[in-house]
Each structure stands twice: as structure tokens, then as C-alpha cells.
MIGUDREN-616342 format. One record per residue (C-alpha): y, z, x; residue in three letters. Coordinates in nm, 3 decimals, padded with zeros to 5 digits, m for minus. Layout:
{site {Y Z X} 'Ala'}
...
***
This chain:
{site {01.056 m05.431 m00.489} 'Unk'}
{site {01.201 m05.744 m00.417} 'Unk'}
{site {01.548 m05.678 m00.458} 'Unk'}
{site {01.494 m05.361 m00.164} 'Unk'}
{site {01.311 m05.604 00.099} 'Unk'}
{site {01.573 m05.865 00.046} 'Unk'}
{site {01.826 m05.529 00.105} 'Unk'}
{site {01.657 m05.450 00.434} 'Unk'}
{site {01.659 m05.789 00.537} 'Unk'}
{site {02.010 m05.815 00.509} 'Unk'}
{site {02.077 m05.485 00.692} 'Unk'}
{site {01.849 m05.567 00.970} 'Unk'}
{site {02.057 m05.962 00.969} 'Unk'}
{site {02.388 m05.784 00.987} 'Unk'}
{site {02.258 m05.508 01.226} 'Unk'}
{site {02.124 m05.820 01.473} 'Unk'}
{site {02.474 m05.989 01.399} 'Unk'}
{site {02.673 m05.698 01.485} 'Unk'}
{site {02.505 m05.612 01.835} 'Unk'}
{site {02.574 m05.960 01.909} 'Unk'}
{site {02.946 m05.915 01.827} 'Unk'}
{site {03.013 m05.607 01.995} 'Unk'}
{site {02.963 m05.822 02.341} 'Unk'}
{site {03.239 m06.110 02.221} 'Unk'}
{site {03.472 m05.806 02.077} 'Unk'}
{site {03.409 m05.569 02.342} 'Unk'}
{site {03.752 m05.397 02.239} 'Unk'}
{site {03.615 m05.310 01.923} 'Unk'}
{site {03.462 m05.029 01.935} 'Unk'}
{site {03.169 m04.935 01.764} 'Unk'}
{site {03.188 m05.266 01.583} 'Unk'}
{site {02.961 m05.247 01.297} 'Unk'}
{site {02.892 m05.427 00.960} 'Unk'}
{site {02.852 m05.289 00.585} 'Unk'}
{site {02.747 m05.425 00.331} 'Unk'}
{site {02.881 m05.370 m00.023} 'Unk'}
{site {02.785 m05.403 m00.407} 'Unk'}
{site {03.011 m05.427 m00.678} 'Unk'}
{site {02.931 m05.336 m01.021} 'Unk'}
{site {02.932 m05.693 m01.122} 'Unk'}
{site {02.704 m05.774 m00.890} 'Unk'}
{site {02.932 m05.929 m00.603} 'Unk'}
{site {02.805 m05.878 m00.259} 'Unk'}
{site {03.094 m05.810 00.050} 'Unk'}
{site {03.043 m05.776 00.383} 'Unk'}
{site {03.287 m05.521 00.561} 'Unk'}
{site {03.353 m05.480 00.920} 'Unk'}
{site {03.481 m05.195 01.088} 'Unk'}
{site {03.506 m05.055 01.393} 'Unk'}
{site {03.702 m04.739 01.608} 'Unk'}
{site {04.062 m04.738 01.799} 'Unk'}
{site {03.902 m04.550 02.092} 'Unk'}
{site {03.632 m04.599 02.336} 'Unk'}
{site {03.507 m04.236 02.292} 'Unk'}
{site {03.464 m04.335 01.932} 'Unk'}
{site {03.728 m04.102 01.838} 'Unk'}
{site {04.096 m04.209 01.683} 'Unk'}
{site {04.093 m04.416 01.314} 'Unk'}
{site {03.851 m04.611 01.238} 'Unk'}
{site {03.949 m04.950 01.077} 'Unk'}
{site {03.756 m05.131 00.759} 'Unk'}
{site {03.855 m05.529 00.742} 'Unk'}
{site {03.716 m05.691 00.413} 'Unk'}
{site {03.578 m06.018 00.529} 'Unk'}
{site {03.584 m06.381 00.333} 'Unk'}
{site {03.265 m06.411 00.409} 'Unk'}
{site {02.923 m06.378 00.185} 'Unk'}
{site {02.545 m06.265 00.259} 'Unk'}
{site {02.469 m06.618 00.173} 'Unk'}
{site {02.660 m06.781 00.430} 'Unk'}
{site {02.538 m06.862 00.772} 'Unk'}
{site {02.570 m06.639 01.073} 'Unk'}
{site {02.839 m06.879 01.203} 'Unk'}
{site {03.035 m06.863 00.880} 'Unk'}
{site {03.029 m06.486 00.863} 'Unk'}
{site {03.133 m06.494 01.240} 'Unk'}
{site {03.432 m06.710 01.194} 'Unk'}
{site {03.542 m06.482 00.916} 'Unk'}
{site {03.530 m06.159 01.147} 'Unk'}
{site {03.756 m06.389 01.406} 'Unk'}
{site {03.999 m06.430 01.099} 'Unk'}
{site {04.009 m06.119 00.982} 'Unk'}
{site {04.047 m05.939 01.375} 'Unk'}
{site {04.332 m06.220 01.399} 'Unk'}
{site {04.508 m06.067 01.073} 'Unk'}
{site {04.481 m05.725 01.198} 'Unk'}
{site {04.645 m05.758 01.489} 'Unk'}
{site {04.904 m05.925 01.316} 'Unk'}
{site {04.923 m05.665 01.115} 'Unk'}
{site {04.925 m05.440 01.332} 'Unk'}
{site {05.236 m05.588 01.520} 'Unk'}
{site {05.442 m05.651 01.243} 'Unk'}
{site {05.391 m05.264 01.121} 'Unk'}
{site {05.434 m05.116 01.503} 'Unk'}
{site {05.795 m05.298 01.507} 'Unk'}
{site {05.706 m05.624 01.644} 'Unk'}
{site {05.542 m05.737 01.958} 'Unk'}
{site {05.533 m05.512 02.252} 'Unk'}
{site {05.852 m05.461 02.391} 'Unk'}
{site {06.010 m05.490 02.083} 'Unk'}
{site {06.280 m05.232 02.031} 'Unk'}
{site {06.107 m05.083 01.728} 'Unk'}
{site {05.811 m05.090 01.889} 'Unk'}
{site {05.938 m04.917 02.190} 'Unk'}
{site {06.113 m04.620 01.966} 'Unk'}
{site {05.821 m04.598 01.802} 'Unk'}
{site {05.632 m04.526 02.104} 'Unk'}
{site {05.891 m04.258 02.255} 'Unk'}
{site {05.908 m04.070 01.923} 'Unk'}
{site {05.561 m04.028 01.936} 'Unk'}
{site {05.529 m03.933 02.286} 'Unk'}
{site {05.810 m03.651 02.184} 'Unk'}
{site {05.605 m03.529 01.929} 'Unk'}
{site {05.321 m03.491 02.136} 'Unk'}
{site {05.511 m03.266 02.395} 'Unk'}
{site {05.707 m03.060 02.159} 'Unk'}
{site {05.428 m02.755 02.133} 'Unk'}
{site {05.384 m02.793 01.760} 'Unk'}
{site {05.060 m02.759 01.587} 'Unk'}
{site {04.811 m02.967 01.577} 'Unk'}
{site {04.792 m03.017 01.161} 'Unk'}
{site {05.217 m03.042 01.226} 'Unk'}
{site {05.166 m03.329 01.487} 'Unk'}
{site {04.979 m03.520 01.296} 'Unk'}
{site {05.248 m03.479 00.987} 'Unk'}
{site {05.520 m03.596 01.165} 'Unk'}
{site {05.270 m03.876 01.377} 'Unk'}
{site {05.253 m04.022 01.002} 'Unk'}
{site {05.593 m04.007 00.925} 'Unk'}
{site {05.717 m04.182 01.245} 'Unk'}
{site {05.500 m04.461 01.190} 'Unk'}
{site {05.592 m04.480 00.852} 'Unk'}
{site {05.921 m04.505 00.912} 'Unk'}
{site {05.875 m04.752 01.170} 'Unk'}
{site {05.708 m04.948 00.954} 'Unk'}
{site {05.949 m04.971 00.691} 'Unk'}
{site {06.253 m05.054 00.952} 'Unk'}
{site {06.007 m05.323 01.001} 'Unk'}
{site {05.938 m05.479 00.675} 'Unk'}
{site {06.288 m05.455 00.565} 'Unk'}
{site {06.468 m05.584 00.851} 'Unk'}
{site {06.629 m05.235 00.980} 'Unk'}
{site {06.747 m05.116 01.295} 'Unk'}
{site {06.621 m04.772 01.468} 'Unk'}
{site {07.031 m04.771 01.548} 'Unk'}
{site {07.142 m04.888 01.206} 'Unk'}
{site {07.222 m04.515 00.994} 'Unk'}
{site {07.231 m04.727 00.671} 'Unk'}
{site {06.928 m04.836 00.751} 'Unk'}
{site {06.800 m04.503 00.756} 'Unk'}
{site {07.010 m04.374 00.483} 'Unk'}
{site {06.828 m04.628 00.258} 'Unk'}
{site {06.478 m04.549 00.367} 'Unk'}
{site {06.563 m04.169 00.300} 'Unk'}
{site {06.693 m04.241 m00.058} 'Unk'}
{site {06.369 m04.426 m00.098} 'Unk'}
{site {06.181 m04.069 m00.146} 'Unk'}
{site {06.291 m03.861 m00.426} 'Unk'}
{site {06.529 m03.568 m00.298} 'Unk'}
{site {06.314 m03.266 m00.496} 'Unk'}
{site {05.987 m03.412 m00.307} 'Unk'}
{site {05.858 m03.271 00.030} 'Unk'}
{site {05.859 m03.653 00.114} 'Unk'}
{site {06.199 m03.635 00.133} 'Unk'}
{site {06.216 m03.371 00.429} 'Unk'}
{site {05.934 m03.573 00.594} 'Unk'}
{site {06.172 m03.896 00.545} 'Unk'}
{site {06.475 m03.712 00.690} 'Unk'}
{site {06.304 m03.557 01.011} 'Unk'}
{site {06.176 m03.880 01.081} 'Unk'}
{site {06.472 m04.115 01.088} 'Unk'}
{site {06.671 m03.809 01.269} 'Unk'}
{site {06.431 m03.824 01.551} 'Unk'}
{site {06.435 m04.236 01.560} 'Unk'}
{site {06.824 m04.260 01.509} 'Unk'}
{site {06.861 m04.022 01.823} 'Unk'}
{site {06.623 m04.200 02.070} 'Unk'}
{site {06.723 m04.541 01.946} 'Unk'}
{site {07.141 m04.441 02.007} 'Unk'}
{site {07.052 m04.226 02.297} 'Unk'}
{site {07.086 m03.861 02.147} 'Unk'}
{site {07.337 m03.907 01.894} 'Unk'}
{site {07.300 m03.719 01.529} 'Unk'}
{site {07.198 m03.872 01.234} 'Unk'}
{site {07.407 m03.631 00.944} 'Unk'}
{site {07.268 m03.800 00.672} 'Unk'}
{site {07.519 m03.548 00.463} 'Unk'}
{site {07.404 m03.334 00.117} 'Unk'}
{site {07.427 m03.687 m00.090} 'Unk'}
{site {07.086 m03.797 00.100} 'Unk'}
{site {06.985 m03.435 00.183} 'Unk'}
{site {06.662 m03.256 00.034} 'Unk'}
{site {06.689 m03.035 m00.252} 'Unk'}
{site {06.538 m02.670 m00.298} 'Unk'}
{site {06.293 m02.648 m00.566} 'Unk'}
{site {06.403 m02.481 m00.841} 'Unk'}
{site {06.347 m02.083 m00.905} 'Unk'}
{site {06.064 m01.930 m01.066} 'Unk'}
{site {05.802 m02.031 m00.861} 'Unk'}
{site {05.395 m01.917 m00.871} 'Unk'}
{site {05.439 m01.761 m01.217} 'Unk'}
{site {05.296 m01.455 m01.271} 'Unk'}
{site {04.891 m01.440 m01.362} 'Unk'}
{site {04.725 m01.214 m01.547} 'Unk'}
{site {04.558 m01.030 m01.239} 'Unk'}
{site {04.229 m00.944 m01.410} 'Unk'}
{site {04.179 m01.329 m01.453} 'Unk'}
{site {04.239 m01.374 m01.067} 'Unk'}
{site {03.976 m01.077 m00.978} 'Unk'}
{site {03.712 m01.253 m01.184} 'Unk'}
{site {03.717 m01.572 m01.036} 'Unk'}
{site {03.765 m01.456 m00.666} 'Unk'}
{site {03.383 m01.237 m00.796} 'Unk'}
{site {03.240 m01.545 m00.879} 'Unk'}
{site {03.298 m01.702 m00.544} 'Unk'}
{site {03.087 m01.355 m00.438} 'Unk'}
{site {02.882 m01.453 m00.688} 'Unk'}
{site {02.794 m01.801 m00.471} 'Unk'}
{site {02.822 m01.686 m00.117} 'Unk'}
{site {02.424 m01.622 m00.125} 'Unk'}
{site {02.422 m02.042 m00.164} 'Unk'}
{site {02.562 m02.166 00.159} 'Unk'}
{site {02.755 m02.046 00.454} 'Unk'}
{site {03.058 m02.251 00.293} 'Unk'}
{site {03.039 m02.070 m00.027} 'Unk'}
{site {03.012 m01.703 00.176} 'Unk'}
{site {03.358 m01.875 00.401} 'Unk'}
{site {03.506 m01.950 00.063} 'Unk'}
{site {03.486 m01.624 m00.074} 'Unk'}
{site {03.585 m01.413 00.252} 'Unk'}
{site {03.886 m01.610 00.308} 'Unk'}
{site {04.029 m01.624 m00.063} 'Unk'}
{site {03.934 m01.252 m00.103} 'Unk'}
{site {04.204 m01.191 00.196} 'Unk'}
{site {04.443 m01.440 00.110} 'Unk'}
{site {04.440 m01.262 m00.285} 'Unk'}
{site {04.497 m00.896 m00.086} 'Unk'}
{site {04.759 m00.998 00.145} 'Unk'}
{site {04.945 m01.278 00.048} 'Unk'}
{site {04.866 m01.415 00.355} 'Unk'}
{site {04.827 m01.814 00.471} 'Unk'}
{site {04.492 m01.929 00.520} 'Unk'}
{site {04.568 m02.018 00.872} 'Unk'}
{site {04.693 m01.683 00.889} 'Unk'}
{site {04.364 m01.536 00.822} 'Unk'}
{site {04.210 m01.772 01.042} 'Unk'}
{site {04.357 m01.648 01.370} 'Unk'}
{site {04.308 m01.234 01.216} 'Unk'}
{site {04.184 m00.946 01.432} 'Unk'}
{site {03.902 m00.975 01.176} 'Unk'}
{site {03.750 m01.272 01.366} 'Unk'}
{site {03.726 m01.155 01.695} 'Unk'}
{site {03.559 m00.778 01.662} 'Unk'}
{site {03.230 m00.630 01.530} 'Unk'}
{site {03.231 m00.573 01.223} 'Unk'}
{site {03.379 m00.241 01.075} 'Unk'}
{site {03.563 m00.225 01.416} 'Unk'}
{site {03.902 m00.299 01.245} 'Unk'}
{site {04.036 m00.087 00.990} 'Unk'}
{site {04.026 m00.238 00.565} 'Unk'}
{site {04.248 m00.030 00.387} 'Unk'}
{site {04.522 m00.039 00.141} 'Unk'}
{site {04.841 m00.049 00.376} 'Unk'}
{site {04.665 m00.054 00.691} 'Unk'}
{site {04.756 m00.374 00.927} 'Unk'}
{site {04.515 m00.649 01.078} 'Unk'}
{site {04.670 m00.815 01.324} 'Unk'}
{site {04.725 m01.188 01.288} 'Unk'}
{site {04.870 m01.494 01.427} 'Unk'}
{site {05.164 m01.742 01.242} 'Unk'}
{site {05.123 m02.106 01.432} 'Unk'}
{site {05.314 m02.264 01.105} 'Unk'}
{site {05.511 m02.559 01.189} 'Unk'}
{site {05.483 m02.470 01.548} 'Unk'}
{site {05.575 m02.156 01.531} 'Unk'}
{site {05.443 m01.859 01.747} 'Unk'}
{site {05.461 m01.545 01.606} 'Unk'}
{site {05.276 m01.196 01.620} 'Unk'}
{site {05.220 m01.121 01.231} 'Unk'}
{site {04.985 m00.868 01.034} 'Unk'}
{site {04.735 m00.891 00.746} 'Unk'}
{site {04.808 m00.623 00.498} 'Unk'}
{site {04.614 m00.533 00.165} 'Unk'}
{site {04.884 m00.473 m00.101} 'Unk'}
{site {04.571 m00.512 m00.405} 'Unk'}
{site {04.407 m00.191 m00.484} 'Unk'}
{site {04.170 m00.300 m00.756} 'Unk'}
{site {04.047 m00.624 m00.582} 'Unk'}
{site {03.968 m00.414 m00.247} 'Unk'}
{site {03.717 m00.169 m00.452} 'Unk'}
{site {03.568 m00.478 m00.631} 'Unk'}
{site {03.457 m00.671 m00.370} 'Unk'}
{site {03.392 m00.352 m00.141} 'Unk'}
{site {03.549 m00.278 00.224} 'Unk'}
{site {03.205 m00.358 00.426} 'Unk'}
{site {03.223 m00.752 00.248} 'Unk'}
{site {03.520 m00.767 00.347} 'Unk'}
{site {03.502 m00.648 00.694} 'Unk'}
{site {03.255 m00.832 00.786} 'Unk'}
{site {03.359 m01.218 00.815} 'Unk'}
{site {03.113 m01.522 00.805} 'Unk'}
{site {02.989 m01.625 01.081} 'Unk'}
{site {03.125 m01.992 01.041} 'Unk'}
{site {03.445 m01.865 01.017} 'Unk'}
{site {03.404 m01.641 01.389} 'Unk'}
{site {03.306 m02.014 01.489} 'Unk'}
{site {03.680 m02.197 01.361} 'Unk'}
{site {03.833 m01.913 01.436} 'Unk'}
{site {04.227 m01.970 01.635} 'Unk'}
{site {04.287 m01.640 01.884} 'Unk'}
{site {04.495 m01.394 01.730} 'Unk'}
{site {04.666 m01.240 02.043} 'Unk'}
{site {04.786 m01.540 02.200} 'Unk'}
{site {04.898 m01.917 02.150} 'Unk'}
{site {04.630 m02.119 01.981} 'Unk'}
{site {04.482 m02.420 02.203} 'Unk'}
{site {04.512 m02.766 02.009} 'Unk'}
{site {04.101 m02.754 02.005} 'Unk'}
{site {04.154 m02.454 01.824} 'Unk'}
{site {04.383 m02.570 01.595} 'Unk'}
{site {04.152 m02.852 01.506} 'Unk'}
{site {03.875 m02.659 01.425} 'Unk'}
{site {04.063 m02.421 01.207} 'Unk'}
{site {04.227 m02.663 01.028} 'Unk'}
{site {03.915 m02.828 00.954} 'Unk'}
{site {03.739 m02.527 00.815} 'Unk'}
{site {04.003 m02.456 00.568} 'Unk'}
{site {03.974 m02.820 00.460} 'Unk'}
{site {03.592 m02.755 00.387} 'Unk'}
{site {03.649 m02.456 00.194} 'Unk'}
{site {03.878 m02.609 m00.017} 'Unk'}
{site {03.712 m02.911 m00.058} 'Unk'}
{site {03.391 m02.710 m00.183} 'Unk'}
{site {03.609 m02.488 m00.429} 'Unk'}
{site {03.730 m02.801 m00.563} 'Unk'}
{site {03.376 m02.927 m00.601} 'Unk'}
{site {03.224 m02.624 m00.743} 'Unk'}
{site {03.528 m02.517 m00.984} 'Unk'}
{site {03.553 m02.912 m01.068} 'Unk'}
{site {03.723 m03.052 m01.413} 'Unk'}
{site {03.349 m03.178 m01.492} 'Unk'}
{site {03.243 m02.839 m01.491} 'Unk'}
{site {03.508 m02.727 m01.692} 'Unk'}
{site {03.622 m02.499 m01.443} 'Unk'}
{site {03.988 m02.631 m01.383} 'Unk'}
{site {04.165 m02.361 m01.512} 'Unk'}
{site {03.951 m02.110 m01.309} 'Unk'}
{site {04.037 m02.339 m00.979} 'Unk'}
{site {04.399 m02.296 m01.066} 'Unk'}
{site {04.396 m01.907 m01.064} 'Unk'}
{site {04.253 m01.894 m00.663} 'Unk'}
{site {04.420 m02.202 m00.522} 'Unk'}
{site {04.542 m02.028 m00.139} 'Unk'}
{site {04.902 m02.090 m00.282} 'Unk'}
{site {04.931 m01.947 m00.609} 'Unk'}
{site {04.694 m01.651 m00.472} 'Unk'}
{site {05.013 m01.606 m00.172} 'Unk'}
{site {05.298 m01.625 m00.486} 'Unk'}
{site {05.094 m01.396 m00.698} 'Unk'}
{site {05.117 m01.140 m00.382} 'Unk'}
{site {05.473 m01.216 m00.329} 'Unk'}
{site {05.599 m01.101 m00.650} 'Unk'}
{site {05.332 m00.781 m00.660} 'Unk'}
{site {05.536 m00.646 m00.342} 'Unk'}
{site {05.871 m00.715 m00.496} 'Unk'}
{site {05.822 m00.452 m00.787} 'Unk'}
{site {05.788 m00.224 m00.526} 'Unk'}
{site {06.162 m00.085 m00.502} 'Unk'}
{site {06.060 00.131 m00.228} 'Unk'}
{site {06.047 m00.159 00.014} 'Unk'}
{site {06.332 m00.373 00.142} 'Unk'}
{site {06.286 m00.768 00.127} 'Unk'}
{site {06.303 m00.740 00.491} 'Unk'}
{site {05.971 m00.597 00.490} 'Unk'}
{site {05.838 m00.765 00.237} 'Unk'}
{site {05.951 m01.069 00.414} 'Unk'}
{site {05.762 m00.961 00.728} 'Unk'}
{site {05.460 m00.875 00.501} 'Unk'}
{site {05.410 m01.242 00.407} 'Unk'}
{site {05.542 m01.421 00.720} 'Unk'}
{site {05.878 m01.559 00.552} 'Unk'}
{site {06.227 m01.534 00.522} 'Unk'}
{site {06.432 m01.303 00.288} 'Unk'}
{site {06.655 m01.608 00.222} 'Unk'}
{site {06.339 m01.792 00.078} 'Unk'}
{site {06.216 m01.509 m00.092} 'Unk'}
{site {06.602 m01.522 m00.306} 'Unk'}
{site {06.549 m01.903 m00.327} 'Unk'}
{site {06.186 m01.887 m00.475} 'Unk'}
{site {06.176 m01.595 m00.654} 'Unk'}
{site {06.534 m01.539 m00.792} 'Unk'}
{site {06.418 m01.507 m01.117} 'Unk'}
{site {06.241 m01.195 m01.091} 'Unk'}
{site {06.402 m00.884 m01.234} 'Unk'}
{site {06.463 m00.767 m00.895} 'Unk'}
{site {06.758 m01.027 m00.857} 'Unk'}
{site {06.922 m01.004 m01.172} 'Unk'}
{site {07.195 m00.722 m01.155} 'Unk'}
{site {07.200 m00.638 m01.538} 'Unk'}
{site {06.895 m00.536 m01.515} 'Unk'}
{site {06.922 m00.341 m01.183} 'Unk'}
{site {07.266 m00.161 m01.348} 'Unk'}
{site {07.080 m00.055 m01.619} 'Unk'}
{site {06.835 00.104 m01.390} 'Unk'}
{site {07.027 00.282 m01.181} 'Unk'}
{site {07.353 00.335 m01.483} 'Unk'}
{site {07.157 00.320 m01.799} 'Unk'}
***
């Protein structure tokens, strides 16, 4: 009992302390402090506090060298110290005071980003990256106009890594605003490499169809758990992205309105990495269709209607932002309820969104009746990255094509 009063009187000290604060750091937003326990019994006292007024943007937590025995003053100087380190910080990372060059780059990259019409989830990618980069040209005295600068903080990712892409986009963009539209090359001996073939092996499809029924078997629990197993039912039949799904015909009619059938098209919407594109849903997976049953599947989740990004037209960046956050819930409550604790790894692996879209991928290429052209158009891809990630199914090897067609 004494341990919780002295708790409460420590909250109610820091909340008193922080209201006073907020008027002497009025550009703090939302200034607020937390305490913090330790396992060995070491109390800290945190402060934090939003980039915006709005209390949107990042919000920012400064460890303090400061302790709940100290005096008001004491904890108050500390906050001074550690606001005076972060803005150091924040200098030295943003390329220097403002005006800097690096600084400036930094600033018209991101302004270029924000313009360029790409998604929201994409903007935010490359947002990252920018400042990243920045940030490294910073700490290890390199130019925005320097290419073996660049060149060096490329070859600091490894070249088989989706880092590396990320690295390379972002010191192209830099290099041409900081030399005034000039081209970066940084030629094949810094480039990314492909991934090698044989991607999304094939899974035993009766293990797939169980797990996906005992998502079914939850959606009576929660709204989440009903989103979960609507959208990884359709992302199992069609090979479909999530965000694919997402902005379907599906979402935006009464139920039963649009037609669930083996073959039959749903019209969709393909915003990835900016792009705009018409696309269509369409079920390739017999068995799973009659399992879960045509009226579940028809008939999406509310809470999905609610994220939903238009299908018929160019999503807003509101709408991306909802979306995008859905399909972060539903994966972060599949990864909760299929957890390693549980001992339900292995069933996790079968339904993640991108083994479920591989597993679809190589069901319509044994179909020799259609052309990777349409297959490609099936899935919302190239044929050129269907031969990169797939060339080791049979339907790429010519010995076994010869003895076919020959044999």
C-alpha cells in the first residue's frame, strides 16, 4: 500500500511539474513526463513530447539525468540539458545548422517527395531514406555533390537486401538536386542484385486451407479477427496484394451485389509504389471458395468498408492512411494470435499475405492454357518478374517442355 501512494504521489509531482513546463517550453508540444521502473529497481524519469502543434508528427522520448529523489529544480535543469542535446542532435543529423547545404538538400528532396503523387505508405519509405542518407553524409563528412560519397554509403547496405534499392534511390535523388539535375550511375559494381530463383516454395495446399478455417474459426471474437479472415481468405483465392483487396469492388456494394465465382473478376485498384492502375480480383482456388462458402466471402467486415481506398478512382492520401493502417492491425493480430508462444509459428508461416500471393502465382502457372501475360495481369506484375522469381518452375525449363510436346 505504501509503495502505490508513494507511486501516485510521484505521478501527481511530475504531472504538476510538467504543466508548469509546458509554459517555459511552449514549443514542445504536449510536453509530458513518465516515469519508469527497471527490474533492478532503478527509477527514470522520461520526457517526451510531439513535433506538431496538432499533436500529430513523431513524438520524441529524452531519457533525463535526473531522479524522483531530486528536487523539482534538479529535475528541471536536466529537461533544459537534455532539450539542449536534442536540438543538437537534431542539427548535426539534418546536415548542420539551417542553411547548411545538407540541410537545404535535405529539405528539397523531401519537398519532391511530397509532390511526386506516390502513396502515402511509399512517401513515408523514401521520407526515411532521405533522412537517412542525410544523416550519414553528415556523420561522415560527405558531400550531397560528392558521388564517392554516395558510392560509399550505398556499399554500406548489402547488394541482395531491399536496403540496398532504398540506399540507391536515395542518394540518386540527393546527387541530382545537390549538382543541379545531373545522374548519379552508380554502375552494376554498386547496383542491387535480384534475389535468387525459386521463390515462395510450394505448400502443401491442404495445410494452407486449414489455417485460413481457423481464422473463420475466430472471426466470432472481434471485428479484427472477422477483418483477418476476410482479407487472407481473398488474398489465398487471388493472389492478390492486401492493398489490392483493400480498394476491391467488394468494399463499396451490398453484399451479394458483386459476383464470387471461380474466374469471375472483382474489380480492384493497384496504388503500389505510386502506381495507378485499374486491376481485378480473380478466384483461381476452387476448394478454398466451397470451404469458406461464397456468402462469407461476399460479404466483407464492416471495419474493412470503414479503411476501405475507392476502387474506381485515385486513392486520397487520407485514404491511403487508413488502409494502410488496417492491414497493419490485421497483421499485427495474426502475429499475436498464431504467436511462437503458442506454438503456432509454423501455422503463421503458411498465411503470411506474401507466401499466400507466391502460392497463387505458381497455381496459375501450371495452367498451360494461359499465357504469362495473363497471368501477369492476374496478379498485378510483370512477365519479366514472373521469369526472375519463378524460373525454376517446370514451366521454364525447356527439357521438360520438349518432352511434353516431343516425348
Amino acid at each position: 500500500m505504501t509503495d502505490t501512494t508513494g507511486q501516485r504521489r510521484n505521478s501527481a509531482r511530475l504531472k504538476q511539474l510538467s504543466q508548469y513546463l509546458r509554459t517555459v517550453h511552449s514549443e514542445r508540444y504536449g510536453l509530458s513526463l513518465r516515469r519508469k521502473s527497471r527490474p533492478n529497481g532503478q527509477e527514470l524519469i522520461y520526457l517526451s513530447f510531439r513535433t506538431r502543434p496538432d499533436g500529430g508528427g513523431d513524438q520524441k522520448w529524452l531519457k533525463l539525468n535526473a531522479s524522483y529523489e531530486d528536487t523539482d529544480l534538479a529535475i528541471s535543469r536536466a529537461i533544459d540539458q537534455a532539450l539542449a542535446d536534442f536540438d543538437s542532435n537534431v542539427k548535426r543529423n539534418a546536415g548542420g545548422p539551417v542553411g547548411s547545404s545538407l540541410g537545404v538538400y535535405q529539405r528539397q528532396a523531401l519537398s519532391r517527395i511530397e509532390t511526386d503523387g506516390n502513396s502515402e505508405k511509399h512517401v513515408a519509405r523514401r521520407v526515411k531514406w532521405i533522412k537517412s542518407c542525410v544523416q550519414w553524409l553528415s556523420e561522415n563528412n560527405g558531400r550531397a555533390s560528392s558521388r564517392e560519397d554516395l558510392l560509399r554509403w550505398i556499399a554500406s547496405w548489402p547488394a541482395e537486401a531491399r536496403s540496398r534499392r532504398d540506399a540507391i534511390s536515395s542518394a540518386c535523388l540527393i546527387f541530382g538536386i545537390a549538382t543541379d539535375g545531373k545522374q548519379l550511375n552508380p554502375g552494376k559494381e554498386f547496383a542491387y542484385q535480384e534475389p535468387q530463383a525459386g521463390q515462395g516454395r510450394p505448400i502443401d495446399p491442404e495445410e494452407v486451407q486449414r489455417v485460413i478455417l481457423k481464422l473463420w474459426d475466430r472471426a466470432e471474437t472481434s471485428e479484427l479477427a472477422h477483418a483477418a479472415a476476410w482479407l487472407t481468405s481473398w488474398v489465398a483465392l487471388t493472389g492478390a496484394r492486401g492493398a489490392m483487396v483493400m480498394a476491391s469492388q467488394l468494399l463499396w456494394t451490398p453484399p451479394g451485389r458483386v459476383e464470387v465465382v471461380v474466374g469471375g473478376y472483382v474489380e480492384c485498384r493497384d496504388s503500389k509504389r505510386g502506381r495507378n492502375r485499374q486491376a481485378q480480383l480473380c478466384p483461381s482456388w476452387k476448394e478454398l471458395l466451397e470451404a469458406v462458402g461464397i456468402e462469407k466471402l461476399s460479404t466483407p467486415p464492416q471495419r474493412l468498408r470503414d479503411a476501405a481506398s475507392p476502387w474506381n478512382e485515385k486513392p486520397s492520401q487520407e485514404q491511403q492512411r487508413r488502409t494502410e493502417q488496417e492491414l497493419n492491425a490485421i497483421h499485427g493480430w495474426i502475429w499475436r494470435e498464431f504467436s511462437e508462444d503458442r506454438g503456432l509459428k509454423a501455422d503463421r508461416d503458411l498465411i503470411g499475405l506474401r507466401t499466400l500471393r507466391h502460392n497463387a502465382a505458381r497455381r496459375l502457372l501450371e495452367v498451360k492454357q494461359l499465357d504469362l501475360i495473363q497471368i501477369a495481369g492476374l496478379l498485378s506484375t510483370s512477365e519479366d518478374m514472373l521469369r526472375k522469381t519463378y524460373s525454376d518452375h517446370h514451366r521454364f525449363r525447356s527439357n521438360e517442355i520438349i518432352r511434353e510436346v516431343f516425348g
